[in-house]
N, C-alpha and C positions, 0 to 999 in steps of 0.2 A: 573847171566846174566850180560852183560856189561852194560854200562848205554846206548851206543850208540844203544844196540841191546834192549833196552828194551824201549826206545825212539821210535826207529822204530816200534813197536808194541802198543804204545799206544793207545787210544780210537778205540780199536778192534770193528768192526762190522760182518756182514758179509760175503761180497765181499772183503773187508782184508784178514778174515781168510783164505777166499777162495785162494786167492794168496797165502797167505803162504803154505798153505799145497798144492795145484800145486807146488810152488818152490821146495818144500823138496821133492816130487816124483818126478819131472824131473830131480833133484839133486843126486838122487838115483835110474835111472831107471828101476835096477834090483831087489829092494827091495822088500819086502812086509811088509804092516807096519798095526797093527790095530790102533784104535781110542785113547785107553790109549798110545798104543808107538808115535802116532803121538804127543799126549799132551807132554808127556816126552819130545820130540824132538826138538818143539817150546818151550819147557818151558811156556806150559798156564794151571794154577792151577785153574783158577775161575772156579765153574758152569757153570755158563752161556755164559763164553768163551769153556767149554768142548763142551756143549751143538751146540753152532757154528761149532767147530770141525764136531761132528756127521752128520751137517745139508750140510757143505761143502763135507764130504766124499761121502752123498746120492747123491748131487748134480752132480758131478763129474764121479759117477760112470754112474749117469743117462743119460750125452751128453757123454758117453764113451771114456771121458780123463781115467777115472779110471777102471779097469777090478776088479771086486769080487770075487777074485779066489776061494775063500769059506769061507760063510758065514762072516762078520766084518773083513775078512783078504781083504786088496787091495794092487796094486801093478797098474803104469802107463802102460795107453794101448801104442800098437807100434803106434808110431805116422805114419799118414797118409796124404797126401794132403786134405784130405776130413773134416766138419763141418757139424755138425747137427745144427739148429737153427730156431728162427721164422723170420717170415716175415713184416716187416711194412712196410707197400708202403708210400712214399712220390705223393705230388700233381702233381709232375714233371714225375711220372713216373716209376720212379727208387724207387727201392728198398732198404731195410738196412733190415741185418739178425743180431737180438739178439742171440747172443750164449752165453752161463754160461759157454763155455769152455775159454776163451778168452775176455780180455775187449774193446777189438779193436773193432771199426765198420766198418762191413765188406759190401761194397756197390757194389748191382748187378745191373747194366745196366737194362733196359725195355728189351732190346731182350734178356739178358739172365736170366730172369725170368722164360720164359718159360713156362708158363700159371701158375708160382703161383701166386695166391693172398693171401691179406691182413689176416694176421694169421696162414697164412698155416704152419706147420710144415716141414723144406727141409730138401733137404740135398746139401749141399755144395761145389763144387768142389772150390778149394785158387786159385788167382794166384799169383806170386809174388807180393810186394807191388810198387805201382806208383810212378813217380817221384815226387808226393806229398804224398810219406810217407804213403798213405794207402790202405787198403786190399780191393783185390778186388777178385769178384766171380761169380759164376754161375750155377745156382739151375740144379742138375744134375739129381734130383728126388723129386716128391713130396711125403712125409712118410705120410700125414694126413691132408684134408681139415681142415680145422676148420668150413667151412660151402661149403653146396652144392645148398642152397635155399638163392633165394634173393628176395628183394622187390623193386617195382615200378612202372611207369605208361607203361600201354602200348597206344603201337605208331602204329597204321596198316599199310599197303601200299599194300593192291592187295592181293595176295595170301599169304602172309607173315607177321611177326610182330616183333618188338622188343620190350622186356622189357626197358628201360631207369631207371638201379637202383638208389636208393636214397642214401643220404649222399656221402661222398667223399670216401669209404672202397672198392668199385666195379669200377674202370674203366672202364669197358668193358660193352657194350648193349648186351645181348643175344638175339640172333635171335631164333624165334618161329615159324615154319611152322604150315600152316592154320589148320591141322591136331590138332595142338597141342594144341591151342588154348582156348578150354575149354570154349567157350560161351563168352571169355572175350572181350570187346569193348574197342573203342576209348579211350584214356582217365581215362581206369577206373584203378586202385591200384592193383596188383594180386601180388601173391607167387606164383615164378617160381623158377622148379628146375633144375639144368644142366644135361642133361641125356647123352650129349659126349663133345668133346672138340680136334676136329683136328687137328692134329701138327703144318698145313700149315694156318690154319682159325684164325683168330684174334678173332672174336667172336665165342662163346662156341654157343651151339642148347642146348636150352631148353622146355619145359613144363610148360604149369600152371596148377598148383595144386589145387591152390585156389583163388578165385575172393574178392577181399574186397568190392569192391566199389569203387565211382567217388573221383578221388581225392580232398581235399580241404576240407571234410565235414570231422569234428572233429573225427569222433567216426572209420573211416577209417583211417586215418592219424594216430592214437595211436596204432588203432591194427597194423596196417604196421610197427610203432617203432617196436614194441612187438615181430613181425615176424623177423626184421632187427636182431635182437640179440638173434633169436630163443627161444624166452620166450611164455610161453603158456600164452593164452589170456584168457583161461574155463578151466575148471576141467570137465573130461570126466565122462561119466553116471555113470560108477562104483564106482569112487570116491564121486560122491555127494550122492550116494545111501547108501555106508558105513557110511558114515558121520551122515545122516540122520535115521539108524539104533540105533547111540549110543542112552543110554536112560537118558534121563535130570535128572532122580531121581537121589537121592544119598542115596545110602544103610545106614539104623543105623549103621551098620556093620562098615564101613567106616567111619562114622563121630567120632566114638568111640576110634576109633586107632591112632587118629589123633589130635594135641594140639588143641584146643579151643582156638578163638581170638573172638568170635562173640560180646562179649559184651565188649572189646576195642575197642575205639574210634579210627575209620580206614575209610582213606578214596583218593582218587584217584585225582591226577592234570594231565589235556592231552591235548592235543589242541582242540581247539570248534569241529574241523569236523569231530575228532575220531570216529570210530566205536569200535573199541578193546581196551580194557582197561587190558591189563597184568601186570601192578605193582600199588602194594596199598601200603602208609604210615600207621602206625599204633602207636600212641604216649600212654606212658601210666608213669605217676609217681611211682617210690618205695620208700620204707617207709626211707630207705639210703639216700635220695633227690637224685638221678640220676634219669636217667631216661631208660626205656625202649623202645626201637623203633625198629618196626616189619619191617623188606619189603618182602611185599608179593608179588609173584610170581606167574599168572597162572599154575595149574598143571598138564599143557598138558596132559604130559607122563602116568598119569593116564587114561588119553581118548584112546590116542592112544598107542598101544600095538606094540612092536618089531615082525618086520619081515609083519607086516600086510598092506593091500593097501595103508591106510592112511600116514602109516610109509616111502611107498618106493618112493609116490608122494611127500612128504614133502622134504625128500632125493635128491632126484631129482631136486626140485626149489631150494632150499637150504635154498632163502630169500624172503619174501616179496617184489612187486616190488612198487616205489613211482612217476606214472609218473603223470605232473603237473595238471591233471585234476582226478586222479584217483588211487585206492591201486590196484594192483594186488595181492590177498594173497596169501600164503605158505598153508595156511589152506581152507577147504573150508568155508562157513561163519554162520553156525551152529557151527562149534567151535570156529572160530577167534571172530565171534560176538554175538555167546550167550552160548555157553558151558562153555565156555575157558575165557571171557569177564569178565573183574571184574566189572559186574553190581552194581549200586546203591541198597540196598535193598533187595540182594539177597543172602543167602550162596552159596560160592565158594570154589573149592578144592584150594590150594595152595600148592607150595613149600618155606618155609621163612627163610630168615636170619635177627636170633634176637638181638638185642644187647643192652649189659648197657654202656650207655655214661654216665659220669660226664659233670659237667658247662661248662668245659672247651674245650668237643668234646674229651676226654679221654676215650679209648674203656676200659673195666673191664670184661667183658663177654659178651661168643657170643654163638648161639646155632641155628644150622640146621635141622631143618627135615620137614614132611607133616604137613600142619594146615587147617581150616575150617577157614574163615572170612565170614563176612556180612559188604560191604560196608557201611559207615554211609552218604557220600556223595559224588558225582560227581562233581569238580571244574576242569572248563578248567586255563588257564592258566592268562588269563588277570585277571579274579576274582579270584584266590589266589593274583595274583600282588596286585592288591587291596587294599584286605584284609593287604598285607603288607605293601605299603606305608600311607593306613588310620588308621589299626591298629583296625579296626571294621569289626564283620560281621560273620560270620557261622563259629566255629571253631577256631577263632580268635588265642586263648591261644595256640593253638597245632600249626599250621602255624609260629606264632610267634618262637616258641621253635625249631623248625625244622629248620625254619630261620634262626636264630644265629647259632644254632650248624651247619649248613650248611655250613657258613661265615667261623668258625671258621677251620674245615676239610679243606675246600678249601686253605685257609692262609697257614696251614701247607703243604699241598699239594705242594705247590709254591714254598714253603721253601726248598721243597727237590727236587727240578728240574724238576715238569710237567710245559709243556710249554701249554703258554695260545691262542691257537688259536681260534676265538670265529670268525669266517668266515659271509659274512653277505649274506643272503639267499636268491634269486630272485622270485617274488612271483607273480601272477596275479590274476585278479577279472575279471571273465571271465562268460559271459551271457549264457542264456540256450541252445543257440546253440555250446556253450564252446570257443567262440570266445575270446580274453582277449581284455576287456577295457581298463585297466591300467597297472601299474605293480608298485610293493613297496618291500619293503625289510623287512625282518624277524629280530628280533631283539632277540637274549636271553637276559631276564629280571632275577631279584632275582628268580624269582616261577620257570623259568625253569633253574636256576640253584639250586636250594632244589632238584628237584627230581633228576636232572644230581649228586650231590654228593653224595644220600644217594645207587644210582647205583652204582656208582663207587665203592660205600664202600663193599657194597656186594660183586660185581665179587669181587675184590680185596680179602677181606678177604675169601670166598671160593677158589681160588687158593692157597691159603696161608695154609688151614687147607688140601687138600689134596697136593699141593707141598712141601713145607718148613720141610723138613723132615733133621735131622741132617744125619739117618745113611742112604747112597747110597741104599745100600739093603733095605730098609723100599721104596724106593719110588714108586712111582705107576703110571701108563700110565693114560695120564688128557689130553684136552682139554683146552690149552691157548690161550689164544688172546695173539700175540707178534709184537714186532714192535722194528725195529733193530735202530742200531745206524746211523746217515747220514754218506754218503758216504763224505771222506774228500775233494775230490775234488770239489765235486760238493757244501759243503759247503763253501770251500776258495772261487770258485767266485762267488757265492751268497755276500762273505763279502767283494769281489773286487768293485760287481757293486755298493752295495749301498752306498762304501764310495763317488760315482760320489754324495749322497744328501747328504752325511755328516754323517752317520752313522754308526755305527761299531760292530763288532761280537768279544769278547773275548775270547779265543782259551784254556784259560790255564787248563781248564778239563769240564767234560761232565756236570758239575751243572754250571759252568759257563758260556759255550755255551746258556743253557736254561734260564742263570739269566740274561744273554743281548738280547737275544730273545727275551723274555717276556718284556723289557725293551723298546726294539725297537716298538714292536706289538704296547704299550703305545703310544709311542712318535707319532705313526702314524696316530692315531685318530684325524680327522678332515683332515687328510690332503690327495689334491688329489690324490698322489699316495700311497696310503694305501692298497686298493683292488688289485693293480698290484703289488706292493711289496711280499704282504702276498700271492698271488697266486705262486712265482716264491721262495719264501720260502720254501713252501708246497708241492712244484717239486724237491727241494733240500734235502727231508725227503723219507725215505722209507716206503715202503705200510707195513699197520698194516695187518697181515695174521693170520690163524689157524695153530698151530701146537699140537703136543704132545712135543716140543722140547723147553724146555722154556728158553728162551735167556732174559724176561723182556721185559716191555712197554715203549721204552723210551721218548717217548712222553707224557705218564702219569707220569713219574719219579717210577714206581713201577717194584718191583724182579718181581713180582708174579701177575698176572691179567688173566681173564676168562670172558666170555660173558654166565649170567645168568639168566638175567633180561628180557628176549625177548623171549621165546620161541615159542609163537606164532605166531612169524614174522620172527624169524631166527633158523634152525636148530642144527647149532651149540651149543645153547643154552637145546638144549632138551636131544642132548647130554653128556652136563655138567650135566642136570639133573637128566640122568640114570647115570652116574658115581657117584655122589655124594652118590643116595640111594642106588647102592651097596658097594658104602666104607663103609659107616656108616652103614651096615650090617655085615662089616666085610669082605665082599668078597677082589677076591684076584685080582692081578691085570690084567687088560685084556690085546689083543695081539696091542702090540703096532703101527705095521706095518698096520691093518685094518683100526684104530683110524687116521692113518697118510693120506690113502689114501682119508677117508671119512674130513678130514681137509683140503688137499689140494682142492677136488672139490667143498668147504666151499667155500675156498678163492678164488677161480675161479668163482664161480656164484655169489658171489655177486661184482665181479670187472664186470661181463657183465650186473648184475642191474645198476651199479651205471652208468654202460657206456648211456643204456636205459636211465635212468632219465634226464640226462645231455643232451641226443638227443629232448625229448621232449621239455623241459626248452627252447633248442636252437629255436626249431620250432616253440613255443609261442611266442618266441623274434622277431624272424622273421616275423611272420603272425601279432605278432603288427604291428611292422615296414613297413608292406606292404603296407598301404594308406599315405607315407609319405617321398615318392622318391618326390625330390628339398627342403624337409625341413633339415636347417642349426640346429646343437648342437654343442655342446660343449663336446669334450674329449681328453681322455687322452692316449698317446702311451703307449698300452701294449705289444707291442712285435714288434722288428725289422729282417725280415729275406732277403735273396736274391733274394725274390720275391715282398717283401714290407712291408711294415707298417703295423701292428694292430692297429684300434682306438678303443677305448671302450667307451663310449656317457656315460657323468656321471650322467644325470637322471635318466637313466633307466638301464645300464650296458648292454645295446645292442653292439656286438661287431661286427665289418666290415673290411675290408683290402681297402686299397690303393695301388693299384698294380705301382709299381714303373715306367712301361711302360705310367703310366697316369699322371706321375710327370714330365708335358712337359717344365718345365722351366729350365732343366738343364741335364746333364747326370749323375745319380746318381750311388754311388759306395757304396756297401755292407761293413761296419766294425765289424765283429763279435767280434771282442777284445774289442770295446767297446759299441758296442747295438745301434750302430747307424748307420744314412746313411748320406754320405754328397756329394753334388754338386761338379762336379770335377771342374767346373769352376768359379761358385761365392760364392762356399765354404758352401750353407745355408747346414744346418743340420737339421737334427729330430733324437731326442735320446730318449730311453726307459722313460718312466714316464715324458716328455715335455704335455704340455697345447695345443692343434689345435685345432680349428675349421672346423667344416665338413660339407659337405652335404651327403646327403643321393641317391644315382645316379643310384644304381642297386640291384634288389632284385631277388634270386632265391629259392621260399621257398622248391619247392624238394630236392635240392641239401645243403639246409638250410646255406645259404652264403650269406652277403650284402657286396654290392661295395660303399666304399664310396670315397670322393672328395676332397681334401682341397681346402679350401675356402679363395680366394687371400684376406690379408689385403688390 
């Protein structure tokens, strides 16, 4: 390969690879090529660059750039005027369709929308590009709602009603005739569903299906999150009745087949307001002076049985949800909180991975399979901290030993390119009507980094004992957690903006991106723009997903990673569980195309928890913030757009916009090249991470948006 074409391939991800293999089939539109001839063709010999190959050829064929003309053989479709892609509405109106065939953004006008909304799956009709160079189009079909039910208050008038949906995702009020109604009032919270949508009609005619309640009272407001992202708020009768059938005992039968830890010194770190405890520590000396250390694992998968109700509801949520007042679980709460619970006190089924460490955090042996424990104790997280900075107290010797060797895994870790983002967490202290008084910040301490590494060690080394296989033919369809390389684009201006504070990203390979990274994160401690830095960092990484297709964590710096340590709260992980105890029986390997699709709707449900959790978070921000329209803070620009300023209040990280129509002292001008706005006539500016002063001037907690003000020197 030449150096200049091997240049160009450098730090492959994979929206690169993707590129490349579109180039070489529109390069050869008559070909047919499989996945080894495409390898050969680009000249990419790595794994986990094969591995990309495979994931770009699925992708490809999936928005039908690519045709499968049978089986792993492809060959480019005839090209057409037409795209398939999603939809994200902007607040203006207008739309922008994500397409995987294309990296171009492709922007449809409001009227030719065409009644899709936000997520919708279209289809696309091109038209040529604009005399500013970009794609434009017009939703000629919708292929798949993403939703048909929506939430918010309703509004009466006479014989009729509107819903007025919540958050920014729904523009449109649906109109409800008196018929449809459903007992629901003025005022109150409902889930309506759209039952038509006339060509000529702006608003869609809907139905309420279900009444919440009066807006504003806590326990309304979460369920209505819950609905907004079509998350179940209860487990139906069947599911709790199953659940409530399993039997607490535990067979001799079963404890017999199974290693013994009970009388190892084992014991659990979680935060105080846990209910579910799925992983335990368990320290134990050998006669070699290393050391032994257990991590135990809930044994779900013993509870619940393949193919059964339990199984197909867990399936279904994917994840546990976290929203700020509350867990939503995956499990019902006979297993999450006392089946399945690694109680103080009690024998528990487990699944563990064992290892002998040396002084040094040097692994020597490892070993997986079913075990028994009995907790010795329950420490939340501040009292291990403790116990670590005093060096006294319950356990002491064993927290201490975990400690180090914790410190020492971690160092290495570093060494080989996991980047340290340790994000700081929004937090509230909210009374028994769940109102929030305050709000504070979450801090990872020593204790919750001990249990974060002895996890990590796990997943890690369980992908590692089923992936890491020399010979191709040996390997076997698994369950990884993967997490691609950044996109180069979008990391070069991430390193444009922040050299505006002085800062800089070293390009010369993928461990030294992560060793100025981690460099940077440092430097930024204490300093105001730290949390708007790291969030626009964090946008410049690509999303950690499930596959069976293992490309590596580049974020952890490791080949080989899996999610095992959770199964209680995520299903992915119960996954990894039944795959492990049929390797380790020898079975053979499963169909890898089931594992892919049951991955992909992994990493879709928990992108619409996470979206949940971040809505509620937002609405406690806000329902703080509501008795305190004319009060002056202090903050910091986090985000410049053509509609205005981001502030972000740095006591509390309440975040609000400045709409530029209200910046009456001048006519301001949008510069996206460099994250600022300035005055066309006396020149003042506001740039990304600058120091303002605000007031607080508008608040709309349905819509969960603050207006705020700057505040003349």
């Amino acid at each position: 390969m030449s150096k200049k074409r091997a240049d160009n391939k450098s730090g492959l991800n994979r929206k690169k690879v993707k590129g490349f293999v579109h180039g070489l089939f529109n390069n050869n539109p008559l070909r047919t090529y499989n996945y080894k001839q495409v390898c050969k063709q680009l000249e990419i010999e790595g794994d986990s660059e094969k591995q990309l190959v495979i994931l770009a050829l699925q992708d490809l064929a999936e928005f039908k750039v690519l045709d499968e003309v049978y089986p792993g053989k492809y060959k480019l479709t005839s090209p057409k005027g037409y795209i398939t892609g999603t939809v994200e509405l902007r607040g203006n109106g207008e739309g922008t369709i994500i397409a995987d065939q294309i990296s171009d953004e492709i922007t449809v006008s409001q009227n030719n929308l065409n009644h899709a909304l936000n997520g919708d799956i279209v289809k696309v009709y091109l038209y040529a590009r604009s005399r500013q160079n970009t794609l434009e189009g017009e939703v000629v079909e919708i292929i798949k709602r993403s939703t048909n039910t929506f939430v918010g208050v309703i509004e009466t008038s006479g014989s009729y009603a509107f819903l007025i949906p919540d958050g920014k995702n729904m523009p449109y009020d649906i109109f409800i005739p008196a018929k449809n109604l459903n007992s629901a009032r003025q005022g109150q919270k409902a889930i309506v569903c759209i039952e038509e949508w006339p060509q000529r009609s702006k608003s869609p005619i809907g139905k309420v299906i279900e009444v919440l309640g009066y807006a504003g009272e806590n326990n309304v407001e979460m369920h209505a999150i819950l609905a907004e992202f079509n998350l179940p708020a209860r487990f139906t009768n069947e599911v709790e009745k199953a659940a409530e059938q399993i039997s607490t005992q535990i067979p001799a039968k079963e404890i017999s087949a199974r290693r013994d830890f009970r009388n190892v010194i084992t014991f659990t770190i979680d935060p105080e307001d846990a209910k579910d405890f799925d992983d335990a520590l368990s320290l134990k000396k050998l006669k070699n002076g290393n050391w032994e250390t257990g991590i135990h694992i809930a044994d779900v998968t013993y509870y619940i049985t393949e193919n059964s109700i339990l199984e197909k509801e867990a399936y279904s949520r994917a994840t546990s949800v976290y929203l700020v007042d509350r867990v939503v679980p995956m499990l019902p709460e006979k297993l999450s909180n006392q089946l399945c619970s690694l109680r103080q006190n009690e024998d528990k089924l487990c699944y563990s991975a064992v290892f002998e460490i040396d002084e040094n955090a040097v692994l020597h042996n490892e070993w997986f399979g079913r075990t028994i424990i009995n907790s010795n104790r329950r420490f939340n997280y501040d009292e291990a901290q403790q116990i670590i900075e005093t060096r006294k107290g319950d356990f002491s010797t064993e927290i201490l030993t975990l400690h180090n060797l914790a410190k020492k895994l971690r160092i290495k870790r570093f060494q080989k390119g996991a980047i340290d983002f340790d994000k700081v967490e929004v937090k509230f202290n909210l009374d028994e009507n769940g109102k929030p008084l305050n709000v504070y910040f979450k801090e990872n301490k020593d204790s919750n980094k001990l249990i974060e590494e002895f996890m990590l060690l796990a997943n890690k080394r369980v992908a590692e004992f089923i992936g890491k296989k020399k010979d191709e033919k040996a390997t076997k369809t698994f369950v990884y957690r993967i997490h691609d390389k950044p996109d180069p684009e979008k990391l070069r201006s991430f390193a444009n903006y922040i050299k505006m504070f002085g800062y800089k990203i070293n390009f010369g390979s993928n461990k030294a991106i992560a060793s100025s990274l981690n460099k940077l994160l440092s430097e930024l401690d204490g300093k105001s723009e730290k949390n708007m830095i790291e969030n626009i960092a964090i946008r410049a990484m690509a999303k950690a997903e499930y596959s069976t297709h293992n490309i590596g964590h580049y974020g952890l710096g490791f080949s080989y990673y899996t999610h095992f340590t959770s199964p209680i709260r995520r299903y992915p992980d119960m996954m990894v569980h039944r795959l492990l105890h049929h390797y380790l029986a020898k079975g053979k390997s499963v169909n890898a195309e089931d594992y892919e699709l049951k991955c992909k709707h992994s990493s879709e449900m928990e992108q619409i928890s996470v979206n949940a959790e971040r809505a509620s978070t937002k609405y406690k921000q806000i329902e703080y913030m509501s008795d305190k329209i004319g009060v002056e803070f202090d903050g910091v620009i986090s985000g410049v757009t053509e509609k205005g300023i981001y502030v972000e209040i740095v006591e509390n990280k309440c975040e609000g916009m400045i709409s530029l129509r209200n910046l009456d002292d001048d006519f301001y001008v949008f510069d996206e090249k460099n994250y600022l706005i300035y005055g066309k006539y006396h020149k003042k500016r506001y740039r990304l991470g600058d120091s303002v002063r605000i007031e607080v001037a508008k608040i709309n907690l349905q819509k969960r948006f603050l207006d705020f003000k700057i505040v003349k020197p």
